[in-house]
ZATORVO-440679 format. One record per residue (C-alpha): residue in three letters; x, z, y. Coordinates in pm, whole numbers, plus 50000, padded with zeros to 5 digits. Each point is the difference from the previous one (the first is absolute). Layout:
<gumis>
ALAXZY
...
</gumis>
This chain:
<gumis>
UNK465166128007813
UNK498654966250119
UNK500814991950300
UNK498305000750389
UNK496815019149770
UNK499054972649807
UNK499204999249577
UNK498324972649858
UNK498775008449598
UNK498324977449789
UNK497395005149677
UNK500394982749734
UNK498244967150079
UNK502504993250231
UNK503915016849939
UNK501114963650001
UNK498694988950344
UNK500455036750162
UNK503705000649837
UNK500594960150200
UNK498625018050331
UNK502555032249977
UNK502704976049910
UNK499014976950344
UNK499545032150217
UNK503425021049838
UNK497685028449847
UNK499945013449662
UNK497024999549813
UNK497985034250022
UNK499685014649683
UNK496535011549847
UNK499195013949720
UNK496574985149832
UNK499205013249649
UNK496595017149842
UNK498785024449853
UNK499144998249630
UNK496065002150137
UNK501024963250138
UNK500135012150354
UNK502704983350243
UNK502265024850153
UNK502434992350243
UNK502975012750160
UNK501524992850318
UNK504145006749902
UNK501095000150362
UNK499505025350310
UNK497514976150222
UNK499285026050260
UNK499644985050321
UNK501014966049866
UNK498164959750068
UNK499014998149637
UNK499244964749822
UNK498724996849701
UNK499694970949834
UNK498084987549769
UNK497654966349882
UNK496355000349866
UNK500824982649696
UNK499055003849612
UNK499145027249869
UNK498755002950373
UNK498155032249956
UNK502715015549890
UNK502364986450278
UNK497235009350289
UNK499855033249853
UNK504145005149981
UNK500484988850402
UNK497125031650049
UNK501225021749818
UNK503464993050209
UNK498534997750260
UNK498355032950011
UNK503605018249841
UNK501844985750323
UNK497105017850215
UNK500655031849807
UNK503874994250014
UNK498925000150411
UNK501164964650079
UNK499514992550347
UNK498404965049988
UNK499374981849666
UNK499184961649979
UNK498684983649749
UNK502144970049910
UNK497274981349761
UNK501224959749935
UNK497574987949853
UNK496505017250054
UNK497794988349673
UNK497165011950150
UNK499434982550304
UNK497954974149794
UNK497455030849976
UNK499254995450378
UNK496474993050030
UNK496035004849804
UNK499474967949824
UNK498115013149761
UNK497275027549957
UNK501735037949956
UNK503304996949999
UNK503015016850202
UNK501834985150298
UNK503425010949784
UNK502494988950251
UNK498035022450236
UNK500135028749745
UNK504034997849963
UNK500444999050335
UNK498175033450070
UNK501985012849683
UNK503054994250127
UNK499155020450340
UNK498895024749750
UNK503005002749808
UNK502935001850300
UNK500254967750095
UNK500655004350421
UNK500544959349979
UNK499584966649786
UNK502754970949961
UNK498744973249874
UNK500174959849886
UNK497264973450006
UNK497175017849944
UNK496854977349869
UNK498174998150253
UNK500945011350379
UNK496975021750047
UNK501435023949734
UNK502125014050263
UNK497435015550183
UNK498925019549684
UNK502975024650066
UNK499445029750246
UNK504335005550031
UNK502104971950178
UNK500854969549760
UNK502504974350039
UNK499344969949839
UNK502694979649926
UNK500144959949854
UNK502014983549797
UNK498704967050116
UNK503004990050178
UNK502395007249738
UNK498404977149773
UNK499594971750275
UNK503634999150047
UNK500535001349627
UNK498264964350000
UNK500904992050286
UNK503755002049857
UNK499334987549668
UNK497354972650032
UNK499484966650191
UNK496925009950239
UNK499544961750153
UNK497354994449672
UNK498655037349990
UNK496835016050007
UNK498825035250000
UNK497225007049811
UNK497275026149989
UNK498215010449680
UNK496965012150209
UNK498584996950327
UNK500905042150000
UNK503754991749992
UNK499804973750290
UNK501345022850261
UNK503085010449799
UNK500734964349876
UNK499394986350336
UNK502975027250154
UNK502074989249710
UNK499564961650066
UNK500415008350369
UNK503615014649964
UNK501124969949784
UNK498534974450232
UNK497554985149699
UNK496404989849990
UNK497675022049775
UNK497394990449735
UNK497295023349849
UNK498005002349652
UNK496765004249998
UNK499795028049758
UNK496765023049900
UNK500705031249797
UNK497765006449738
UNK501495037449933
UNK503175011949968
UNK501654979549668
UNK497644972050116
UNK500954976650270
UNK498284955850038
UNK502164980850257
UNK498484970550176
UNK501294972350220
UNK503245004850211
UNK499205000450350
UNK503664980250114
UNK501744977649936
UNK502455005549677
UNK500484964549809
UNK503444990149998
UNK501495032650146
UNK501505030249873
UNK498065033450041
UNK500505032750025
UNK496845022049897
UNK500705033750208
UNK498495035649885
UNK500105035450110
UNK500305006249605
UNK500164983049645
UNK498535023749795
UNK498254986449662
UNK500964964850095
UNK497074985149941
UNK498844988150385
UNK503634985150022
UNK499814980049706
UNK496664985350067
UNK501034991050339
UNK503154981149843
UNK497584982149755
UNK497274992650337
UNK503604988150226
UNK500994972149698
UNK496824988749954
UNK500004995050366
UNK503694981249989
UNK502125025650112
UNK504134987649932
UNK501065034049905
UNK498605035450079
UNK502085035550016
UNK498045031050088
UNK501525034350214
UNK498045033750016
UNK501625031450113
UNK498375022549704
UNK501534984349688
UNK497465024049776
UNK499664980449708
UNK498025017749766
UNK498024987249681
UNK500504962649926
UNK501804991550293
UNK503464994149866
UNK498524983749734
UNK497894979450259
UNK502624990650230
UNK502544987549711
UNK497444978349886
UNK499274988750378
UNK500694965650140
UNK501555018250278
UNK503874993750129
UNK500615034750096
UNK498495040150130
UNK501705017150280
UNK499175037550000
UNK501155031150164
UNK501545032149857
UNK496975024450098
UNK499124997449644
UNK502525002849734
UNK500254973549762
UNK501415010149664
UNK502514979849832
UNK497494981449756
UNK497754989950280
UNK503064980050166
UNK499174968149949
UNK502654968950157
UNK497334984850197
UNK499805038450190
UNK501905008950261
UNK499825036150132
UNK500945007350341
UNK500995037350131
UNK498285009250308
UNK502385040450004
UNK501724982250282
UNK496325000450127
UNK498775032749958
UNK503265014250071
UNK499984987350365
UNK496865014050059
UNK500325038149869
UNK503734998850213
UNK497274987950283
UNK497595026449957
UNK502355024449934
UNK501464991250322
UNK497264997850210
UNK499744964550055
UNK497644968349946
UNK499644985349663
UNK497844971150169
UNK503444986350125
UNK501294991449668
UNK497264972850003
UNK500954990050343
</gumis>
């Protein structure tokens, strides 16, 4: 029996993570058990007596995502039946918020969709990390707690890296807000590309809007996922004299080329977070993966208690 009523259980996107945040918090792992039937239907089964318990489950949106989204609802609806008191959510790295508004004619406001799915499904409550774009919080109708792993990876440069000759850097004028609070907690000025997406593989970079010639960047992203905005940005930041450029992003997604892309890249090194895992052929020397269980631990002990997650920022 876990103790004071808490269980946290994890799909399989994310046994790794989930299995860092028992070990912070003293808890086993929940055990479920996720099979399907030979029609190709999911089935799972919750393996331990929830009733009346503070359920987490835990679980990233990452590839095959469908199939991950559908898992967590599937859970999530078998810890309703099981008649767990309150459920959350605990959802890393939330693919979807990119899908947060209509930029072009008749398509779906996914992240919007999701979020009403979740409701849907069980979830009484949402845990989450760096979500694309802030207004993606207000998509959910349950409480969300939205964490950041921005100051883990400031103090990983700031520990690591001379920041006298450093410079943040934006890829877009969208990620200005997030670079500037990154810049702000190191104490470092900020530049910004000038970058026009053409569609979604398809990204032109203009002038940098700083001052990078002679110093050594650091291009900051909510996510690397295809690699291709990062690598144009590296080729935009030498033409423009940068001494040496590293990159951070909390989702280290790195799908398609990317690996391939960022081996090849004139870049010194890529500081990512654990909220997606990165298989062992994807671990390349210039990446450096940092765990944020300690994280998401401290905030389900917070909700779980009753007190502000806020103040872990403070």
């Amino acid at each position: 029996m876990m103790k004071h009523g808490l269980q946290i259980f994890a799909c399989n996107a994310s046994r790794e993570l989930a299995g860092e945040i028992c070990q912070r918090l003293g808890l086993r792992l929940g055990q479920l058990d996720i099979s399907r039937f030979s029609n190709d239907n999911l089935r799972v089964q919750v393996q331990e007596n929830v009733r009346e318990r503070d359920v987490y489950v835990v679980q990233s949106f990452t590839e095959p995502v469908s199939e991950h989204i559908m898992e967590l609802m599937i859970t999530l609806d078998a810890m309703r039946s099981a008649s767990a008191q309150r459920i959350t959510a605990v959802i890393p790295y939330y693919s979807y918020a990119r899908s947060d508004k209509k930029d072009a004619p008749r398509i779906s406001i996914t992240g919007r969709l999701i979020a009403d799915m979740l409701k849907t499904a069980g979830a009484d409550r949402v845990l989450t990390m760096d979500l694309h774009a802030d207004q993606v919080h207000g998509f959910f109708s349950v409480p969300v707690d939205h964490l950041t792993a921005i100051p883990a990876i400031a103090e990983h440069f700031r520990r690591h890296h001379d920041l006298s000759n450093m410079v943040a850097v934006a890829t877009d004028a969208g990620g200005a807000k997030r670079v500037g609070r990154f810049s702000e907690r190191l104490g470092i000025p900020m530049a910004i590309i000038d970058k026009r997406r053409v569609s979604d593989t398809d990204v032109k970079h203009g002038e940098v809007v700083g001052d990078v010639r002679g110093r050594d960047v650091v291009i900051f992203e909510d996510e690397i996922s295809t690699g291709g905005t990062l690598v144009s940005t590296v080729a935009t930041l030498k033409a423009a004299g940068a001494r040496s450029i590293h990159a951070g992003a909390v989702h280290g997604v790195l799908c398609g080329p990317a690996i391939e892309r960022l081996r090849d890249a004139d870049i010194d090194s890529v500081v990512v977070t654990n909220t997606v895992g990165l298989p062992e052929e994807k671990r390349l020397a210039k990446i450096t993966t940092l765990s944020v269980a300690p994280l998401f631990a401290a905030a389900i002990e917070r909700i779980h208690g009753g007190q502000s997650v806020g103040a872990l920022f403070e």
